[in-house]
gemmi code that builds the backbone of each chain (N, CA, C; Angstrom):
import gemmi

chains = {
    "A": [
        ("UNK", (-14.444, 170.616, 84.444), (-13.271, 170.320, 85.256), (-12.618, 171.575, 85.806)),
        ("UNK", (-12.687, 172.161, 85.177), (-12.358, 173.960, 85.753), (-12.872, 173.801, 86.868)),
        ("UNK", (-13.514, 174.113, 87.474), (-14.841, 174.758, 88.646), (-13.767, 173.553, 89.489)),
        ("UNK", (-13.193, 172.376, 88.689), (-12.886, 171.655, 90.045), (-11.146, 171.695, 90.359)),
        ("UNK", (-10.676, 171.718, 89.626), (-9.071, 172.503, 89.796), (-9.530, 173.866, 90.680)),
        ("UNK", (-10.176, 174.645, 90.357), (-10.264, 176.035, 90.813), (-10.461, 175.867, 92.388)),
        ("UNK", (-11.727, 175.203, 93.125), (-11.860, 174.347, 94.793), (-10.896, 173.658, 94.836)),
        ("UNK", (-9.795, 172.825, 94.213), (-8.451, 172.182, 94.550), (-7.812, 173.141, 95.449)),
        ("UNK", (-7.173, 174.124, 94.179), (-6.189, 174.786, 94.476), (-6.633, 176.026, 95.770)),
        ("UNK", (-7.711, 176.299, 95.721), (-8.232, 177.261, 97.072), (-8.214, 176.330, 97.747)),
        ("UNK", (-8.346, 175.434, 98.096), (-7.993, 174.350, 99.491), (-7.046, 174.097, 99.783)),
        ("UNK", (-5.686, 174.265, 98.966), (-4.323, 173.654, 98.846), (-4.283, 175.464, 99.480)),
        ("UNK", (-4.089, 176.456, 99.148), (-4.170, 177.789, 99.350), (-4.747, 177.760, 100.595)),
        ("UNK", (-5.989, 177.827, 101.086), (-6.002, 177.605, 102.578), (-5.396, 176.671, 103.768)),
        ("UNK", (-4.677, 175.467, 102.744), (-4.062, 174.575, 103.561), (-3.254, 175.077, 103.901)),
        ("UNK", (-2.330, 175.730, 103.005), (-0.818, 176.967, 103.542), (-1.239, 178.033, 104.011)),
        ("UNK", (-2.465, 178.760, 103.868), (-2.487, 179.975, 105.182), (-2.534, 179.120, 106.530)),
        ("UNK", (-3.477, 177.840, 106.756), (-2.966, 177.614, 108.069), (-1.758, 177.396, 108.575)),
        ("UNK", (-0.958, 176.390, 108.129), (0.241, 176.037, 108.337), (1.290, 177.122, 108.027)),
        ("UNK", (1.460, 178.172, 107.740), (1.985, 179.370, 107.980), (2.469, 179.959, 108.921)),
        ("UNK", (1.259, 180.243, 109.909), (1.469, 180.606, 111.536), (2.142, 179.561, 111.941)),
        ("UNK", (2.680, 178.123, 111.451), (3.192, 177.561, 112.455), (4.651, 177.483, 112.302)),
        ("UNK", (5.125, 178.003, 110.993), (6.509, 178.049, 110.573), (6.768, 179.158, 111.146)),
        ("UNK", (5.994, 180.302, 111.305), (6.548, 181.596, 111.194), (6.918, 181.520, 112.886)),
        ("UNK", (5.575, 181.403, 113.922), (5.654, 181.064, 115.475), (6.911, 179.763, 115.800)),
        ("UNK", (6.840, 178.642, 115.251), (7.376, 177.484, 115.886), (6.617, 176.999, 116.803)),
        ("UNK", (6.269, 176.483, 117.935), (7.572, 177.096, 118.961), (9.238, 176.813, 118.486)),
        ("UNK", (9.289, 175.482, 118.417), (10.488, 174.800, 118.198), (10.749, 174.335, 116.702)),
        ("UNK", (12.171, 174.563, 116.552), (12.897, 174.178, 115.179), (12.493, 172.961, 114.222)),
        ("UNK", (11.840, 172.018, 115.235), (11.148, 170.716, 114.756), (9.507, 171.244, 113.849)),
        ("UNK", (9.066, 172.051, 114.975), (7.665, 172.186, 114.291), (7.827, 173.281, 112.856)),
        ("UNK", (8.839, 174.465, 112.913), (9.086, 174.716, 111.400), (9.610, 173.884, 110.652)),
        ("UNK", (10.113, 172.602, 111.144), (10.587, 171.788, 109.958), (9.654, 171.042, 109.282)),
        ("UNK", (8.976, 170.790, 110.068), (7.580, 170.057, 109.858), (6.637, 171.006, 109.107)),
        ("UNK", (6.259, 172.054, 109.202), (5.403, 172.606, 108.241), (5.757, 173.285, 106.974)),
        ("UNK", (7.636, 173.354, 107.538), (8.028, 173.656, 105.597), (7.855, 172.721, 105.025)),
        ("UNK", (8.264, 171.068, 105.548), (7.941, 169.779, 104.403), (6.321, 169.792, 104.381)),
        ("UNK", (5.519, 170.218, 105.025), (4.087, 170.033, 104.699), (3.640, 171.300, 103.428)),
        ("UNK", (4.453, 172.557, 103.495), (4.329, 173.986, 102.799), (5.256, 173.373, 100.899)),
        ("UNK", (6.125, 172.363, 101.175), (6.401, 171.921, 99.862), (5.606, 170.950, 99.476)),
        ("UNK", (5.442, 169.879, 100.361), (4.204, 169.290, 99.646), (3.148, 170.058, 98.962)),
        ("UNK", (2.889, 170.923, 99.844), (1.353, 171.216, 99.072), (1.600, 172.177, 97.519)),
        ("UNK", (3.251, 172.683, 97.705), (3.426, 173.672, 96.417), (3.679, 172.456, 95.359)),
        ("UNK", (3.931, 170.751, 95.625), (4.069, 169.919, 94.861), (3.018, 169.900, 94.388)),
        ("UNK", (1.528, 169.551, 95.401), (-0.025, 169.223, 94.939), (-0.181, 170.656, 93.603)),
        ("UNK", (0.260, 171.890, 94.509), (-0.342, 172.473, 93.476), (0.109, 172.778, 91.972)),
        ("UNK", (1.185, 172.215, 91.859), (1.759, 172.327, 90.550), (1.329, 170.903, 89.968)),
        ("UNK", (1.399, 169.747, 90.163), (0.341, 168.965, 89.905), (-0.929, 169.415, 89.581)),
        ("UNK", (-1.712, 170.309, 90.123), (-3.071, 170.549, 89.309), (-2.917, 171.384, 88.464)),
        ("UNK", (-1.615, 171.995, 88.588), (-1.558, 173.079, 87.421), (-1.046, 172.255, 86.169)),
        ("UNK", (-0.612, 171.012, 86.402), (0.015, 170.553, 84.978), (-1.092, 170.426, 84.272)),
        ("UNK", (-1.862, 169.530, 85.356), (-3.746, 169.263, 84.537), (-4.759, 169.973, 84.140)),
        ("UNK", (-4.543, 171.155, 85.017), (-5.416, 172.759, 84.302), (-4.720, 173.274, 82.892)),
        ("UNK", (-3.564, 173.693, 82.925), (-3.039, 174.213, 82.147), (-2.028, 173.661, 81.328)),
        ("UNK", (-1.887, 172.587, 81.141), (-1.225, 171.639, 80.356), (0.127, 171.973, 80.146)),
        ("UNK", (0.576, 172.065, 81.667), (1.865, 172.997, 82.136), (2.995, 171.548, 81.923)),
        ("UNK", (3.052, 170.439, 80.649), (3.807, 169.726, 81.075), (5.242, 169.465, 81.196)),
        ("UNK", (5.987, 170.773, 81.591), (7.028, 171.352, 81.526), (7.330, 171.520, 83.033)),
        ("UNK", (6.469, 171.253, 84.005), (6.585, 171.355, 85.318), (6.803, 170.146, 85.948)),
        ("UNK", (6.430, 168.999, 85.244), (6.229, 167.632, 85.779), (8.404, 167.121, 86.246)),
        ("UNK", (8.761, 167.852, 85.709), (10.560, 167.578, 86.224), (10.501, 168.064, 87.568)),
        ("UNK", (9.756, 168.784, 87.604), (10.026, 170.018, 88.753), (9.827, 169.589, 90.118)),
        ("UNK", (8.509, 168.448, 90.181), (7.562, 167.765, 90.944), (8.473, 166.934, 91.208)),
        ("UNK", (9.366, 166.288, 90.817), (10.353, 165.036, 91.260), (11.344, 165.810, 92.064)),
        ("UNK", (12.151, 166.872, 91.138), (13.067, 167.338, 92.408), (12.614, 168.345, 93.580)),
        ("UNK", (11.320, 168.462, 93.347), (11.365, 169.024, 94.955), (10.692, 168.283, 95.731)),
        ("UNK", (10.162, 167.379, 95.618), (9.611, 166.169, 96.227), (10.775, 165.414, 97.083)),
        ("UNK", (11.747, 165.559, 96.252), (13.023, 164.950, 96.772), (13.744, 165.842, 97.598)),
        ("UNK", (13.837, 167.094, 97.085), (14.553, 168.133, 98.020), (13.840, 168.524, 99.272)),
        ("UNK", (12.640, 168.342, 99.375), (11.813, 168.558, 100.720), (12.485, 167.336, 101.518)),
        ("UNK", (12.434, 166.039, 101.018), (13.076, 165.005, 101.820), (14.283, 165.132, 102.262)),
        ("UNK", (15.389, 165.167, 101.625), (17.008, 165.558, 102.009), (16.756, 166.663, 102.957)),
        ("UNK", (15.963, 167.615, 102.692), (16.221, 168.884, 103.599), (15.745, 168.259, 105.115)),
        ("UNK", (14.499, 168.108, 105.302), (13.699, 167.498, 106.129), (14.888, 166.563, 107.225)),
        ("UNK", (15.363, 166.241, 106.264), (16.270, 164.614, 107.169), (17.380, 165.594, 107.578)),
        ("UNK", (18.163, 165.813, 106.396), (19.010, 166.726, 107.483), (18.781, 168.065, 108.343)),
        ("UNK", (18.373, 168.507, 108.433), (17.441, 169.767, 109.158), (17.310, 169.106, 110.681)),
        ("UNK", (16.437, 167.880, 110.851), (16.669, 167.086, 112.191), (17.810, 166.740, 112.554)),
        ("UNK", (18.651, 165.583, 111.454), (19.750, 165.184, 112.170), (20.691, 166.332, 112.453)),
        ("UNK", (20.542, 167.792, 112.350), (21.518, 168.780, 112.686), (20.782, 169.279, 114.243)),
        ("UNK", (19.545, 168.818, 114.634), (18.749, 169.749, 115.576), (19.351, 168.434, 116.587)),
        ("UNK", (19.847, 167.461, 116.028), (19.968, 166.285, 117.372), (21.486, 166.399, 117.447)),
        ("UNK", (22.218, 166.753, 116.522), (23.129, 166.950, 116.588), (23.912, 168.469, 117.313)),
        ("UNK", (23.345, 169.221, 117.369), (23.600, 170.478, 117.723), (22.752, 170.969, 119.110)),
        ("UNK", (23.360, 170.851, 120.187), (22.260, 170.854, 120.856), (21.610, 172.654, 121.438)),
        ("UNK", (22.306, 173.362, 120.832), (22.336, 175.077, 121.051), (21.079, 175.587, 120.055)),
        ("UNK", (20.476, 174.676, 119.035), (19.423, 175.065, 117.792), (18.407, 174.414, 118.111)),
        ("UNK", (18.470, 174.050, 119.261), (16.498, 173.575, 119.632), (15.698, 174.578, 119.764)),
    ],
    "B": [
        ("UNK", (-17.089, 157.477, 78.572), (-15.777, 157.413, 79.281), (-14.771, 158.247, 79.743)),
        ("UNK", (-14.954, 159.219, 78.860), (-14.259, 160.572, 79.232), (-15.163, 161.391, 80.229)),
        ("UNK", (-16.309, 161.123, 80.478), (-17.116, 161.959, 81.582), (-17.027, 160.636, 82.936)),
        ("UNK", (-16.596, 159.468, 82.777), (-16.688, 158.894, 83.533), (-14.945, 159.139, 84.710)),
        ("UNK", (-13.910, 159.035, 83.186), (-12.911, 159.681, 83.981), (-13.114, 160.519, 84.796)),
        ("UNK", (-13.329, 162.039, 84.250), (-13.531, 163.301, 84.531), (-13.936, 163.380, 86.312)),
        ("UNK", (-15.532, 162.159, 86.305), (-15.746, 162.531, 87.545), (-14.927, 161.596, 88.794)),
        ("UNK", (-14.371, 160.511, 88.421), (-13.443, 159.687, 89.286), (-11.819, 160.858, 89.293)),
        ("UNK", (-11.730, 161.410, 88.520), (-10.385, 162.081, 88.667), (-11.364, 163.297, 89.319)),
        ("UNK", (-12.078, 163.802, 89.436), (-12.968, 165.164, 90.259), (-12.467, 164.698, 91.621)),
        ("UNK", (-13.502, 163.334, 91.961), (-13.488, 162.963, 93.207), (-12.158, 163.050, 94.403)),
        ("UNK", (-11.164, 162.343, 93.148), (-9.538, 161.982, 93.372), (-9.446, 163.275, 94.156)),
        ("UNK", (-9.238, 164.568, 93.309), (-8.754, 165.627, 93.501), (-9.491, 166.527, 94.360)),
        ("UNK", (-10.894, 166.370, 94.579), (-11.257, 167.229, 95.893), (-10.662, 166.266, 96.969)),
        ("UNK", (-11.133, 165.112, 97.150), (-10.886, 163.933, 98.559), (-9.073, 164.519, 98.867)),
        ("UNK", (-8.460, 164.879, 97.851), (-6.797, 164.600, 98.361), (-7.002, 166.098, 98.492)),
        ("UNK", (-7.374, 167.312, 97.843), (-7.357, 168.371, 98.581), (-8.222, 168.802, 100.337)),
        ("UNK", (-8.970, 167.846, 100.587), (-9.994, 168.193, 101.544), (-8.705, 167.339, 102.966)),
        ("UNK", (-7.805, 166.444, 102.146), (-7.399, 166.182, 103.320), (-5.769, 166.922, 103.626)),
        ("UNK", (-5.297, 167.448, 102.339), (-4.244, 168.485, 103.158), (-4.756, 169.571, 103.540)),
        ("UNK", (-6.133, 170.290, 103.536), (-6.880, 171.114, 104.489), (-6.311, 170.408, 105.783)),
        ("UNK", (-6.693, 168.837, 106.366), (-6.685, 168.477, 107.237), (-5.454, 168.203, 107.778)),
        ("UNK", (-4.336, 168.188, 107.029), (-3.238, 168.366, 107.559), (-2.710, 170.246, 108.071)),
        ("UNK", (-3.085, 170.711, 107.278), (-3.006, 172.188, 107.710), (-3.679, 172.116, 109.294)),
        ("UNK", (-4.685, 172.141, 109.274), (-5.800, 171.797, 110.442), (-4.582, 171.516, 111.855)),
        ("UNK", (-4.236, 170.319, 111.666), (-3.624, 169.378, 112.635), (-2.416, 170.273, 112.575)),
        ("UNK", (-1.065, 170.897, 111.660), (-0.377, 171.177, 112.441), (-0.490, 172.444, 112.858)),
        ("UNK", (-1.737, 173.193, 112.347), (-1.533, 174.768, 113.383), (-2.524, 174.252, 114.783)),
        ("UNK", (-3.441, 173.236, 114.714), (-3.668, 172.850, 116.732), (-3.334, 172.043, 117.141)),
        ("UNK", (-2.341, 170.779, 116.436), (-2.231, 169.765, 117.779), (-1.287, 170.492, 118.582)),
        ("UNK", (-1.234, 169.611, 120.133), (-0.671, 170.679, 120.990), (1.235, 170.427, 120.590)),
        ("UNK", (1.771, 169.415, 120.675), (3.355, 169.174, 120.355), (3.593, 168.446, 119.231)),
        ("UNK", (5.419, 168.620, 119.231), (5.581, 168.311, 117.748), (5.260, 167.031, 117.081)),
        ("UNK", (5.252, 166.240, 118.241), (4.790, 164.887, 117.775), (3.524, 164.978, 116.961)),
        ("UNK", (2.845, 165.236, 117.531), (1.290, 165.279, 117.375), (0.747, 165.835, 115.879)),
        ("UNK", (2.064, 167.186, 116.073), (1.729, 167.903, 114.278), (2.518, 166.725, 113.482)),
        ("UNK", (3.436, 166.218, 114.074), (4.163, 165.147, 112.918), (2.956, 164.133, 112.559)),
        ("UNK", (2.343, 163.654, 113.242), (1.511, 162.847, 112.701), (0.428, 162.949, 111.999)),
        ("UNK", (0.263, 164.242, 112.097), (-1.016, 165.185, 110.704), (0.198, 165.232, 110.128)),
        ("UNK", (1.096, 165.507, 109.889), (1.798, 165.905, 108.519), (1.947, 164.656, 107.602)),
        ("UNK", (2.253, 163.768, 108.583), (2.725, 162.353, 107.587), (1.462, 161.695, 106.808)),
        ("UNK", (0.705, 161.410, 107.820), (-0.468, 160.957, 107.627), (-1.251, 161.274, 106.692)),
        ("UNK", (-1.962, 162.575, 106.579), (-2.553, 163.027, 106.241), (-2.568, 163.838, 104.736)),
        ("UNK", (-1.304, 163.924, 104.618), (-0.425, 164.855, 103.964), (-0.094, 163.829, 102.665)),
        ("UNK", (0.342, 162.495, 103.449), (0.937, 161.484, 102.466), (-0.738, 160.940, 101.177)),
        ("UNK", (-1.603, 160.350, 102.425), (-2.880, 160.446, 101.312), (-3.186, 161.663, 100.386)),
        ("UNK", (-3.428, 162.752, 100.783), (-3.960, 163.737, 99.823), (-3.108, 164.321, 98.853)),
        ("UNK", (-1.712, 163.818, 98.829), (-0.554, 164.060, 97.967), (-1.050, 162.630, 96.413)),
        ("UNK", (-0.918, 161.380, 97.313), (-1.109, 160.447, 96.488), (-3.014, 160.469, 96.099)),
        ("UNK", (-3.632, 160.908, 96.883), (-5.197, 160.954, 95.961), (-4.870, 162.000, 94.561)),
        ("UNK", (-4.102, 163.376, 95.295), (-4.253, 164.338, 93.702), (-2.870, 164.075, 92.759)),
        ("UNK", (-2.232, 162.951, 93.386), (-1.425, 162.366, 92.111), (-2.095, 161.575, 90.794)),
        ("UNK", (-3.030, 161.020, 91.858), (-3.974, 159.648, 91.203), (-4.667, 160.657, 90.045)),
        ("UNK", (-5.029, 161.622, 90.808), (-6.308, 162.359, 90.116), (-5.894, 162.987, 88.541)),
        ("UNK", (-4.603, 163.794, 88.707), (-3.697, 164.257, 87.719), (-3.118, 163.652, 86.919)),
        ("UNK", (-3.073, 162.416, 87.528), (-2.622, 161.496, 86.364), (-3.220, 161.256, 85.573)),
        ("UNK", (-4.688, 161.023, 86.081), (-5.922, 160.651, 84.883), (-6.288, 161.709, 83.683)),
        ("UNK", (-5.812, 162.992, 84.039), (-6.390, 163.885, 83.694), (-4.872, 164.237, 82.461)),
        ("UNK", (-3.932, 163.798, 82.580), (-3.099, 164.339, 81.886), (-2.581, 163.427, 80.518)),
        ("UNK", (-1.572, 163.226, 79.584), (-1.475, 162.758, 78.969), (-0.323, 161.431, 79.434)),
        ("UNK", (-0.128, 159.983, 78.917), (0.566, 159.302, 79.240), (1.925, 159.572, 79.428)),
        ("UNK", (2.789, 160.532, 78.858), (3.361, 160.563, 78.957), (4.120, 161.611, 79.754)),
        ("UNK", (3.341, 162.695, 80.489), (3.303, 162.865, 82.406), (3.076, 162.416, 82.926)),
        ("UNK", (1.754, 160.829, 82.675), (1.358, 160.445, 84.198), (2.358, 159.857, 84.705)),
        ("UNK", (3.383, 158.849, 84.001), (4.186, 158.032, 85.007), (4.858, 159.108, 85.996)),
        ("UNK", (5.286, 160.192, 85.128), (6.229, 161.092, 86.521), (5.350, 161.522, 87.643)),
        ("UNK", (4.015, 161.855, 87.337), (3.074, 161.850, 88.534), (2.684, 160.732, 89.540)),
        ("UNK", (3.067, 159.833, 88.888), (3.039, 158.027, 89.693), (4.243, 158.147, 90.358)),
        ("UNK", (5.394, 158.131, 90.055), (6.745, 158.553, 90.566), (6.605, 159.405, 91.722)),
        ("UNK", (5.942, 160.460, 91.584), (6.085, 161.524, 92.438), (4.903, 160.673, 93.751)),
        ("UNK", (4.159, 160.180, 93.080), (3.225, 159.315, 94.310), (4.152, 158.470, 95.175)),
        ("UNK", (4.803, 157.680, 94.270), (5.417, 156.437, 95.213), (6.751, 157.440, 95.867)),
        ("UNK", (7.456, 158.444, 95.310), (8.711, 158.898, 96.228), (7.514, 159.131, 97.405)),
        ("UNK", (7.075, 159.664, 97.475), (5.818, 160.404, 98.934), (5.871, 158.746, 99.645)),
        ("UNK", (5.021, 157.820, 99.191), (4.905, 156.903, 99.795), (6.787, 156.326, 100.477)),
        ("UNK", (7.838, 156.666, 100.099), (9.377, 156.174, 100.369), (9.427, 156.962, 101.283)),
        ("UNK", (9.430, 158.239, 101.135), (10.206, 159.427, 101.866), (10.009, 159.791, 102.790)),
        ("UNK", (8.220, 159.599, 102.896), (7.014, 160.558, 104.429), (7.515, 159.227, 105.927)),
        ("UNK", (7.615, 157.604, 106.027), (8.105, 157.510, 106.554), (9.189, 157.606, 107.299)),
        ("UNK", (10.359, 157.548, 106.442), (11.791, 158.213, 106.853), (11.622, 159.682, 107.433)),
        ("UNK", (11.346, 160.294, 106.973), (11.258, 161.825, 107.700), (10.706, 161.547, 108.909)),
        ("UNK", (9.111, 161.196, 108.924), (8.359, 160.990, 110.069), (9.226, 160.156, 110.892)),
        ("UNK", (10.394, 159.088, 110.983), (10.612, 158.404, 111.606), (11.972, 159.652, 113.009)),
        ("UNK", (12.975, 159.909, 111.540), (13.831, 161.212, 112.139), (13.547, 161.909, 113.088)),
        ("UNK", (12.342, 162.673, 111.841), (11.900, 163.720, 112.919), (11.528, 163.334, 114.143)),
        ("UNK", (10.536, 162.343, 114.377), (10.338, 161.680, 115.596), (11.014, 161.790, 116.556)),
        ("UNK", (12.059, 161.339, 116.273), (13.319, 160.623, 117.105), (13.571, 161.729, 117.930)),
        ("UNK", (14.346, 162.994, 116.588), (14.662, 163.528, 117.104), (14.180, 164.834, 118.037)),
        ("UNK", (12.953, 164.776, 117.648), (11.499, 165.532, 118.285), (11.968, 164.869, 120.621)),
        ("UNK", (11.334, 163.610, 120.184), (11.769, 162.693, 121.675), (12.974, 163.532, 122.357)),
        ("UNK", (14.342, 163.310, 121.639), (15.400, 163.354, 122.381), (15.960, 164.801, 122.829)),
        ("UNK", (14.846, 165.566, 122.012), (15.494, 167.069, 122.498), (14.185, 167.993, 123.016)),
        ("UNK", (13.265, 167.174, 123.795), (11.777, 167.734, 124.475), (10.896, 168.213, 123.650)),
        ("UNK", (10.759, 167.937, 122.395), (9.554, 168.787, 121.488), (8.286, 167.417, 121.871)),
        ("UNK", (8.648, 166.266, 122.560), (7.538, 165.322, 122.700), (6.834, 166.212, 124.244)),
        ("UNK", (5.580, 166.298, 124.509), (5.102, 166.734, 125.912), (5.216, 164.685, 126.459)),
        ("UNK", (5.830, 164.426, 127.137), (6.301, 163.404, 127.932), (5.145, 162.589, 128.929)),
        ("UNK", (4.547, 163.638, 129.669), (3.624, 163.700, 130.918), (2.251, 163.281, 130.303)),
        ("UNK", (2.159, 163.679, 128.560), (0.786, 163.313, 127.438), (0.832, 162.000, 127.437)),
        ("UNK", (2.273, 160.801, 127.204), (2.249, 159.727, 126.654), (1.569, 158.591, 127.482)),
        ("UNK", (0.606, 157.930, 127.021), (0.009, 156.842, 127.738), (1.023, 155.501, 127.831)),
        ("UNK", (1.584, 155.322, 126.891), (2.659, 154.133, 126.820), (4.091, 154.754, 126.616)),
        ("UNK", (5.055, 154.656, 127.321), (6.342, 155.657, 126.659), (7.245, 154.548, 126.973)),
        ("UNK", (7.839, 153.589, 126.597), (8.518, 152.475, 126.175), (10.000, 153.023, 126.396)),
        ("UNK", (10.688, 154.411, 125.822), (11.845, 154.747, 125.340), (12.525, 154.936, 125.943)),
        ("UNK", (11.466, 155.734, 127.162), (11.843, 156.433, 128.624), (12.753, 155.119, 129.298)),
        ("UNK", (11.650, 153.943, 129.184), (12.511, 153.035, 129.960), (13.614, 152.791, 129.519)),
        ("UNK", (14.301, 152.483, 128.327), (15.012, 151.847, 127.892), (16.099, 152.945, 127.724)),
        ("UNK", (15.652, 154.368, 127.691), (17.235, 154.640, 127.542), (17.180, 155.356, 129.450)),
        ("UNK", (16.589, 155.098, 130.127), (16.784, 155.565, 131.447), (17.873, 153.917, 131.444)),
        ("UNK", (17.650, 152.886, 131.279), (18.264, 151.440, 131.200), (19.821, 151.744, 130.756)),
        ("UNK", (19.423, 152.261, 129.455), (21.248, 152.343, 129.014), (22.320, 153.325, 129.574)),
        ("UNK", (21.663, 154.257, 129.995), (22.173, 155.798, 130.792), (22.999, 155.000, 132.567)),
        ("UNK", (22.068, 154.272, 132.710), (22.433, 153.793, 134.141), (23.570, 152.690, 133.220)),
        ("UNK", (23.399, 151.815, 132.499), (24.162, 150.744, 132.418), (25.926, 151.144, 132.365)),
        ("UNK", (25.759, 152.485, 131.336), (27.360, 153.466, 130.580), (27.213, 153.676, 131.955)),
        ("UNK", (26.558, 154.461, 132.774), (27.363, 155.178, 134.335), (28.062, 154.072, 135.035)),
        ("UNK", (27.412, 152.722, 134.852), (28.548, 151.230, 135.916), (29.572, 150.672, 135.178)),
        ("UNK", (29.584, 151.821, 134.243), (31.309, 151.268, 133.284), (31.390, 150.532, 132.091)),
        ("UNK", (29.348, 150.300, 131.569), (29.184, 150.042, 130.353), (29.668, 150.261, 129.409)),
        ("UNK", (30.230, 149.695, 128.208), (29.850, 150.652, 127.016), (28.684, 150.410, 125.683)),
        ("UNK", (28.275, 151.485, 125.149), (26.957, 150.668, 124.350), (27.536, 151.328, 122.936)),
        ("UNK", (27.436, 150.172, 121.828), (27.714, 151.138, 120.121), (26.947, 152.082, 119.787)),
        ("UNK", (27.853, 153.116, 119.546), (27.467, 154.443, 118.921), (26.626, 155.445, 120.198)),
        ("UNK", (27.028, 155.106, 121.521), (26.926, 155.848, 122.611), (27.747, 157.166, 122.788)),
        ("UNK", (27.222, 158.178, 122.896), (27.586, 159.591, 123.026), (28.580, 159.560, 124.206)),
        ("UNK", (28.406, 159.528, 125.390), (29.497, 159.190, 126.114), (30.715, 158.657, 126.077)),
        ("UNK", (30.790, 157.800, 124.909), (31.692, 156.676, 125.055), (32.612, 157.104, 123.433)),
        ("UNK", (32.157, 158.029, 123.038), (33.054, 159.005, 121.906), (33.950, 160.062, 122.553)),
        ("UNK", (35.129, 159.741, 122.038), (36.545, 160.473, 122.695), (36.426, 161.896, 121.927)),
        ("UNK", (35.717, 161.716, 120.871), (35.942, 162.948, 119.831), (34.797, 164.128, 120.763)),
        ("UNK", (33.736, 163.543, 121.280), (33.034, 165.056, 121.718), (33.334, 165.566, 123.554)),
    ],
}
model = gemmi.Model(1)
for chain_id, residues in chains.items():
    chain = gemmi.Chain(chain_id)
    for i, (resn, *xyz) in enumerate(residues, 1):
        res = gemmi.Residue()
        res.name, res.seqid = resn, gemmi.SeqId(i, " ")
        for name, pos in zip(("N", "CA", "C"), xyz):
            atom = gemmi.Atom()
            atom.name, atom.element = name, gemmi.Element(name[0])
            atom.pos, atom.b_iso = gemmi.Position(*pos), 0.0
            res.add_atom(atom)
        chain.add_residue(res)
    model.add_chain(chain)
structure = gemmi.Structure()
structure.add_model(model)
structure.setup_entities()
């Protein structure tokens, strides 16, 4: 099971070097919002395989509130970009 | 049974990593924000809930439910965002407009824009708030 956590997490790891360039470029405030909630998801996936590699089960709290905090942020982050019309 | 787990929780966990590759993929080339929104939700939401599935199997009962938890908030949350963001993607040009084969919205708020200019008023219309 090693050998297969280990190809997880390098895929989850290349999933965020791509999506990187798109937070850092944008163009627009929408598309960094969109790839930070995609950049926490994947730090969710990967602490998830780390609970199961390393029997990290001290992390599994952790996975709920930022699962949740990617959401709140996400929602309000837009409703401020529709609301504000000077931060597009 | 334990090698039978092993390789159904393997599977779980490459299939849900191979597809947030594919969300990475989609939002550094589709061309607008729409377009990355829909690799993010999509794509993002399966391979979250495959390596939930997968971790769960692999861990003891009494993490998996919070890893089930963490599956179903994904399954609550990725619509609502995707829906927002959407919206608010549309109303402030991050949609390319001239791409859409069906654009429904165009009509309807070109509809309400004309209706408020002949002295309409519509609920929760921006115009029709004294405060901005």
């Amino acid at each position: 099971m090693n050998v297969v956590f280990t190809v997880t997490l390098a895929l989850l790891a290349a999933s965020a070097l791509l999506v990187l360039p798109r937070l850092l470029r944008g163009p627009g405030v929408l598309d960094r919002i969109v790839s930070l909630d995609v950049l926490v998801t994947l730090i969710v996936c990967a602490l998830a395989v780390n609970v199961a590699a390393n029997d990290a089960g001290l992390s599994v709290p952790l996975l709920l509130v930022l699962v949740l905090l990617g959401f709140i942020g996400s929602v309000t982050a837009a409703h401020l970009v529709e609301e504000r019309e000077d931060i597009r | 049974m334990t090698v039978l787990i092993d390789t159904v929780s393997a599977v779980l966990l490459l299939t849900g990593a191979v597809f947030c590759l594919l969300t990475g993929v989609g939002v550094l080339r589709f061309p607008d924000a729409i377009c990355r929104l829909h690799a993010a939700a999509k794509a993002q939401t399966l391979g979250v809930l495959l390596i939930a599935l997968g971790t769960a199997m692999q861990v003891p009962a009494k993490y998996s439910w919070a890893l089930l938890l963490v599956a179903g908030f994904q399954l609550i949350t990725v619509p609502v965002t995707g829906q927002v963001v959407g919206r608010t993607a549309y109303r402030t040009g991050g949609a390319h407009r001239p791409g859409l084969v069906v654009d429904q919205l165009a009509d309807r708020l070109a509809a309400d824009e004309e209706y408020v200019r002949g002295g309409g008023t519509l609920p929760g219309h921006r115009g029709q708030d004294p405060e901005r």
